[in-house]
C-alpha positions as CSV (number, residue, x, y, z in Angstrom):
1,X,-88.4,-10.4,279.3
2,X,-86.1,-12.6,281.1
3,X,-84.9,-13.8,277.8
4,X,-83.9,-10.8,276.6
5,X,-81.8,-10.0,280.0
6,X,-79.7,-13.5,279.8
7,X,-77.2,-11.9,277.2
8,X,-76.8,-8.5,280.1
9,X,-76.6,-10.5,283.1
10,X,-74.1,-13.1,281.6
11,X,-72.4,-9.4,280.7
12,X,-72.2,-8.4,284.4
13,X,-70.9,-12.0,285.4
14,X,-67.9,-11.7,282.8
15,X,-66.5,-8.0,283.9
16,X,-66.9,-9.2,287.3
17,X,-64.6,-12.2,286.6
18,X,-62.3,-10.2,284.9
19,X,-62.0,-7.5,287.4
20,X,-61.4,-9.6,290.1
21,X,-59.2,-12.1,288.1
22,X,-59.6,-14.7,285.5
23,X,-59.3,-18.5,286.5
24,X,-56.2,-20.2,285.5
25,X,-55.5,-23.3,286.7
26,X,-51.8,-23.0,287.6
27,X,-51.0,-26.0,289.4
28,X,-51.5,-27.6,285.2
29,X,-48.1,-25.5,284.3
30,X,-44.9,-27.5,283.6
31,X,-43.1,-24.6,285.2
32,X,-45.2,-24.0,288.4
33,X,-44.9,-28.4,288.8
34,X,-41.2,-28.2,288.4
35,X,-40.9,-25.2,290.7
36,X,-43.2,-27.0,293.6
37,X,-40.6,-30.5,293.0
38,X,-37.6,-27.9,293.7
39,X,-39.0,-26.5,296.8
40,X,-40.2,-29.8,298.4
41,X,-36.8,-31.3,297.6
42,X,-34.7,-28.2,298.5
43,X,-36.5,-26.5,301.1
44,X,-38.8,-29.6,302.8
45,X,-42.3,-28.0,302.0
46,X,-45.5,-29.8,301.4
47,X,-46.0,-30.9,298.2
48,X,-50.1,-30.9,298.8
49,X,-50.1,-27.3,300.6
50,X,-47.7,-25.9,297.9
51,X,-50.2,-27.0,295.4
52,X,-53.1,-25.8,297.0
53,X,-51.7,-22.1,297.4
54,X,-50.8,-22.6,293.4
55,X,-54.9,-23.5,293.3
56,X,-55.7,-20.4,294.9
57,X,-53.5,-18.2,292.4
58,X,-56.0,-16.2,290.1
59,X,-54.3,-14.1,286.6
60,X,-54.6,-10.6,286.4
61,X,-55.1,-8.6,283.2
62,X,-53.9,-5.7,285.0
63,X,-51.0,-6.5,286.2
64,X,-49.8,-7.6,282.6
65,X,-51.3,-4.4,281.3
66,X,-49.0,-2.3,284.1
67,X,-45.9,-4.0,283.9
68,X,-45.9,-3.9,279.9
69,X,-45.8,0.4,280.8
70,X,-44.2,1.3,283.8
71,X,-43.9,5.4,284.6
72,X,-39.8,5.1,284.6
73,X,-39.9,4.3,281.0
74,X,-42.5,6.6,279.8
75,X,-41.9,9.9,281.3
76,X,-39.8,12.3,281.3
77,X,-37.9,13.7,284.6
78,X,-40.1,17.0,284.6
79,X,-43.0,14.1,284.9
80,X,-42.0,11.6,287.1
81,X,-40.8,14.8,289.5
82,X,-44.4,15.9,289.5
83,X,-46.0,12.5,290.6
84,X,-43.5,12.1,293.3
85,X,-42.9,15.7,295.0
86,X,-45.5,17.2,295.9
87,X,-47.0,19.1,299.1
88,X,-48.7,16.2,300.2
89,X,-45.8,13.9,300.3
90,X,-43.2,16.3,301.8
91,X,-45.9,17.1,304.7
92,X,-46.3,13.6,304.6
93,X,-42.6,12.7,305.5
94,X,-42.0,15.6,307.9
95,X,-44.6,13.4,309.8
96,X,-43.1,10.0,309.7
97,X,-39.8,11.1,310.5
98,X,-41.2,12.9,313.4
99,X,-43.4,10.4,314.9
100,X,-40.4,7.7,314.2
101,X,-37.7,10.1,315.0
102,X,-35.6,7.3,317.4
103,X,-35.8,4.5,315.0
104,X,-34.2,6.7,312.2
105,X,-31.7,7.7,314.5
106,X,-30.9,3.9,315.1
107,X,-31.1,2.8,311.8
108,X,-28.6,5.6,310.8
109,X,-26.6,5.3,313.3
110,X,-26.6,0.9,312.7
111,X,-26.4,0.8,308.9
112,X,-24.9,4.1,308.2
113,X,-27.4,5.7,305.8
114,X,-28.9,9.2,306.4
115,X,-32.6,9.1,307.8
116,X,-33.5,11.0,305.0
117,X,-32.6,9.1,302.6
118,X,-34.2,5.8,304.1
119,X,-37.4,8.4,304.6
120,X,-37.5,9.5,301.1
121,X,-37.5,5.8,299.9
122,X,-40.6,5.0,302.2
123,X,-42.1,8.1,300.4
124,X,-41.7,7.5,297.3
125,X,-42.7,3.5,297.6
126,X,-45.9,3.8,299.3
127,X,-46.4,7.7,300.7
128,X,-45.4,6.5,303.9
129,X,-48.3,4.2,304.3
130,X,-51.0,5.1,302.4
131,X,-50.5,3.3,299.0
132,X,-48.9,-0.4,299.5
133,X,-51.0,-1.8,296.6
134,X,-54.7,-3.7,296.7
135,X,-53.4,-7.0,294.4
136,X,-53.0,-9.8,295.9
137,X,-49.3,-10.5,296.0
138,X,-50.0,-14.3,295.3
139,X,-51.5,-13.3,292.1
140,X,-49.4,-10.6,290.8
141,X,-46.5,-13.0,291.3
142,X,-48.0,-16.1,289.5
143,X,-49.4,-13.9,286.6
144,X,-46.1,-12.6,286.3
145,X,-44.6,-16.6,286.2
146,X,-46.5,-17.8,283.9
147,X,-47.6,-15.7,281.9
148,X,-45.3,-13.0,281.2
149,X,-42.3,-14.5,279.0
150,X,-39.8,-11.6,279.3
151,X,-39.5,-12.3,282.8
152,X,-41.0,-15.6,284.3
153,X,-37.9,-16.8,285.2
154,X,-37.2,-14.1,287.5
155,X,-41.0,-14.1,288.8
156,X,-40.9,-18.2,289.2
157,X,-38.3,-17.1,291.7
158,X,-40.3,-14.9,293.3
159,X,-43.1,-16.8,293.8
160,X,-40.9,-19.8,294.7
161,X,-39.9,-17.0,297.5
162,X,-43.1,-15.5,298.1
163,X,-43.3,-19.5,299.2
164,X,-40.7,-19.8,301.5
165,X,-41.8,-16.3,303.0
166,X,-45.6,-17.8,303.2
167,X,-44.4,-20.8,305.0
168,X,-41.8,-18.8,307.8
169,X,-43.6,-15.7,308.1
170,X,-46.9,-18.0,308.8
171,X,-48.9,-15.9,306.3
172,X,-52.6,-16.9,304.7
173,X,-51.3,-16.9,301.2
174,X,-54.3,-15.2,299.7
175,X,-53.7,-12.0,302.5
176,X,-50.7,-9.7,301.8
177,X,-51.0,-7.6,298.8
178,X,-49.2,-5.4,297.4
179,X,-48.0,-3.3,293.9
180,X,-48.5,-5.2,290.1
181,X,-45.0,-6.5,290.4
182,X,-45.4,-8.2,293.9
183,X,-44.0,-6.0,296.4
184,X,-45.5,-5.6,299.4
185,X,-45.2,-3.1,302.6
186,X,-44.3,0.3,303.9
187,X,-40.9,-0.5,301.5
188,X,-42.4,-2.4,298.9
189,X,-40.1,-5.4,299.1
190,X,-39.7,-8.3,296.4
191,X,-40.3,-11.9,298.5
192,X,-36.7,-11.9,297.9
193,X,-35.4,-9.1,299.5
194,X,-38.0,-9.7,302.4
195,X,-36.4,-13.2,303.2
196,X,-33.1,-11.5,303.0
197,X,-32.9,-8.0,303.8
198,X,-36.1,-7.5,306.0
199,X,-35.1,-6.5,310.1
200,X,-37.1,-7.1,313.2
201,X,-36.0,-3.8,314.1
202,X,-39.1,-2.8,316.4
203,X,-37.6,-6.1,318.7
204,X,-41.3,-7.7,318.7
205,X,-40.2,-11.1,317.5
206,X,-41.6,-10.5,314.0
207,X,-40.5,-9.4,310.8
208,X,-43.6,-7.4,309.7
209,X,-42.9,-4.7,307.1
210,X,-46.6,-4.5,306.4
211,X,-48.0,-3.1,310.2
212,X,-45.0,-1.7,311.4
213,X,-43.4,1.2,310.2
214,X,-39.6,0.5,312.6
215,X,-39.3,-2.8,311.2
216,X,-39.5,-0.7,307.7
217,X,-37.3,1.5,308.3
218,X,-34.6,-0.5,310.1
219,X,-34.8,-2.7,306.6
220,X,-34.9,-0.1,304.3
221,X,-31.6,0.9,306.1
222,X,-30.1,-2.5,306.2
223,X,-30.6,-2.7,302.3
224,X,-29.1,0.3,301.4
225,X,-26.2,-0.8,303.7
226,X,-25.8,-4.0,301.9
227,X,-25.7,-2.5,298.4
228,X,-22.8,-1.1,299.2
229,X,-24.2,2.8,300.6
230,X,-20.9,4.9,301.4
231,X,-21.8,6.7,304.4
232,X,-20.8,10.4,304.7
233,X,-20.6,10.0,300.5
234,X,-22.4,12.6,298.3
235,X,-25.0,10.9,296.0
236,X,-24.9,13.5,292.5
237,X,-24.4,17.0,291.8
238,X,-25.8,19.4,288.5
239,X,-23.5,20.5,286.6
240,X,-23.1,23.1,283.7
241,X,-22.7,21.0,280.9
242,X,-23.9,22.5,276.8
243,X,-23.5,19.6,274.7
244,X,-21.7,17.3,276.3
245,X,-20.2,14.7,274.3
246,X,-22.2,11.4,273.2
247,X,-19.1,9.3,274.8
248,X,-20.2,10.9,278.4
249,X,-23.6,9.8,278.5
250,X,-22.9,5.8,279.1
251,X,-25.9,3.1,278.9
252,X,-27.1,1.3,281.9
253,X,-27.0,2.4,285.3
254,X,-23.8,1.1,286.6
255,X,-21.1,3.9,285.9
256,X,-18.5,2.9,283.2
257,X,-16.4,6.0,283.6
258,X,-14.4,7.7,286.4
259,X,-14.1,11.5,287.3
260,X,-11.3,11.6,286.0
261,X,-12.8,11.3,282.7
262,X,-15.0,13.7,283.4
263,X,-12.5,16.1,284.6
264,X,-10.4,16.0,281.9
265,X,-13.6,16.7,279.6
266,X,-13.9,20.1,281.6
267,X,-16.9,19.0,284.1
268,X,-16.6,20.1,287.2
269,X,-18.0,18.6,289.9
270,X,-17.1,20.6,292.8
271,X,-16.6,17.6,294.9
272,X,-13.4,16.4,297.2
273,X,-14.0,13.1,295.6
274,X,-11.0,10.9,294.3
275,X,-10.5,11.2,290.4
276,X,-10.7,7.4,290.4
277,X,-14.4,7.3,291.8
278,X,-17.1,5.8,290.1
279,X,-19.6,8.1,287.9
280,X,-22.2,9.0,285.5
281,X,-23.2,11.9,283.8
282,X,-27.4,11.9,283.3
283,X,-29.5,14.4,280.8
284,X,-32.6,15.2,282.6
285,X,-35.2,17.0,280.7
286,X,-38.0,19.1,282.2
287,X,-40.0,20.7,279.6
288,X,-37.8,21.8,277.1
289,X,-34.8,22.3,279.1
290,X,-32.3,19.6,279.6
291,X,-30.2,20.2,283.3
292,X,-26.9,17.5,283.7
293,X,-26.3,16.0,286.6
294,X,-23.4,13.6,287.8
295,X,-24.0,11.3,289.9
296,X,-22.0,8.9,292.1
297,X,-21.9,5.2,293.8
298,X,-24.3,6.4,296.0
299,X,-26.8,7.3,293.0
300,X,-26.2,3.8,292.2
301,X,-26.8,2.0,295.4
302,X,-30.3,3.4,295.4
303,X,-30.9,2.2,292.0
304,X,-30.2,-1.1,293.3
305,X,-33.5,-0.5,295.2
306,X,-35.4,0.5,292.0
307,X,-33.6,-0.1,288.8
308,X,-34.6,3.3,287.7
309,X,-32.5,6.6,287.0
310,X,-35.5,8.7,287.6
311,X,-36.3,6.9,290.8
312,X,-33.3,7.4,292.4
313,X,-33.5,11.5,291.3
314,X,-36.7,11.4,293.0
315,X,-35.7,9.6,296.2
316,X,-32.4,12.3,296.1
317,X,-34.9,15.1,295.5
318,X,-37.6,14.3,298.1
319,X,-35.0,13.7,300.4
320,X,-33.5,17.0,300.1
321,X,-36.5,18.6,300.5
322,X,-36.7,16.8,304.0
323,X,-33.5,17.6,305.0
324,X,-34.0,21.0,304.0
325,X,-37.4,21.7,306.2
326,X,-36.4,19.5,308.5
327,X,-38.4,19.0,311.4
328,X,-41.7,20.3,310.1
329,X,-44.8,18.5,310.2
């Protein structure tokens, strides 16, 4: 009897391992021993603690499996639109802008960008609060380092990051977690832009975008400001467009064309904008029916937050829809 259990219990033991992370020694990597020499020669850190968090690291199957299929490449607008506004999420914001009503009013009054805006990005990130991501951010990170080739060198820098972070923030290294691709809080910030962007904007002494929703907001703010958000600037507008012309609908998210080239191609816009300003004309589809926006340096900015066309539509949209009812919840 007990023999004919071994092969079931040894079962158990391996989906238990893989669910919570396969062992992978990562302190054996060239890469991870040449990241650890940079940071104790650039940045003065222990050589012996930096190894040990790199001991603690575990690979996860998922987060390979969710990075190698995120939603913004898979779905169409009509799609992505119904994940992201719904009831829930509107009632939701109505909420957090209520209960943190001076903050926004700081922040947009410091950094320039509308309180919607910054609220809609919290929304859409994490549902203000309630979905910041179960995997440990240590993990994702080194997973993502080593053993993802199409990015590692931009995940080495994160975790060399997540490092630095670890050692000023005074974090246990194994705590934070956060989404697949290592972004953690209310705002879901990269290591990176936590070192660089994050604000003590609750005036506690701590930079804490995890437990406290001012110190979000005020950083949300402050990053939008820094990529280059024109206050008082519209951010897109749909136009009536049949079949526009291949040459209108550029690659990549940075706009390549002007409205003047739009202009002259018989869009209208309806905007006050100058005929040298920056934009790009996007095909939506919901359903069957494609809708044409144009969009503006604004639209931009906030892909700079999430290198994602559809993400930025959905941060416009929800925050719209906040503007809109504003003062509900």
């Amino acid at each position: 009897m007990l023999r004919s259990c071994f092969p079931s219990v040894m079962l158990l033991i391996a989906l238990a391992l893989l669910s919570a992370g396969t062992t992978a020694d990562y302190r054996q990597d060239p890469e991870a021993r040449a990241m650890v020499d940079r940071l104790v020669a650039e940045d003065g850190l222990e050589r012996n603690q930096l190894m040990d968090w790199l001991g603690q690291a575990r690979r996860q199957e998922q987060v390979l499996s969710l990075i190698r299929r995120p939603a913004e490449k898979t779905l169409t607008w009509g799609e992505y639109r119904s994940i992201f506004l719904t009831e829930r999420r509107t009632r939701l914001g109505h909420r957090f802008l209520n209960q943190h009503e001076q903050a926004f009013a700081r922040a947009e009054d410091v950094y320039g960008v509308p309180r919607a805006i910054v609220a809609a990005i919290i929304g859409v990130e994490t549902r203000y609060g309630d979905v910041m991501g179960s995997i440990r951010v240590l993990d994702a990170l080194a997973t993502l380092a080593f053993d993802y080739p199409p990015r590692s060198d931009f995940f080495r820098g994160q975790l060399a990051e997540y490092f630095r972070l670890v050692h000023e923030q005074d974090f246990e290294v194994t705590e934070p977690t956060g989404s697949y691709a290592g972004a953690m809080g209310y705002g879901q910030f990269i290591p990176g832009s936590y070192r660089h962007y994050a604000r003590d904007f609750d005036g506690d002494g701590v930079v804490d975008l995890m437990g406290s929703p001012v110190d979000a907001i005020g950083s949300v703010a402050h990053y939008m400001a820094r990529h280059d958000w024109q206050p008082g600037q519209p951010v897109a507008v749909p136009v009536d467009e049949a079949t526009p012309s291949p040459a209108l609908l550029t690659e990549g998210l940075k706009p390549r064309l002007t409205l003047a080239d739009y202009r002259r191609a018989g869009i209208d816009d309806g905007t006050p904008l100058a005929s040298d300003t920056p934009a790009r004309l996007l095909a939506l589809t919901v359903g069957d029916q494609t809708r044409y926006w144009l969009t503006f340096p604004n639209f931009y900015a906030i892909t700079r937050y999430n290198h994602s066309h559809l993400y930025a539509m959905a941060v416009l949209a929800l925050s719209r829809t906040l503007e809109t009812d504003e003062g509900k919840g």
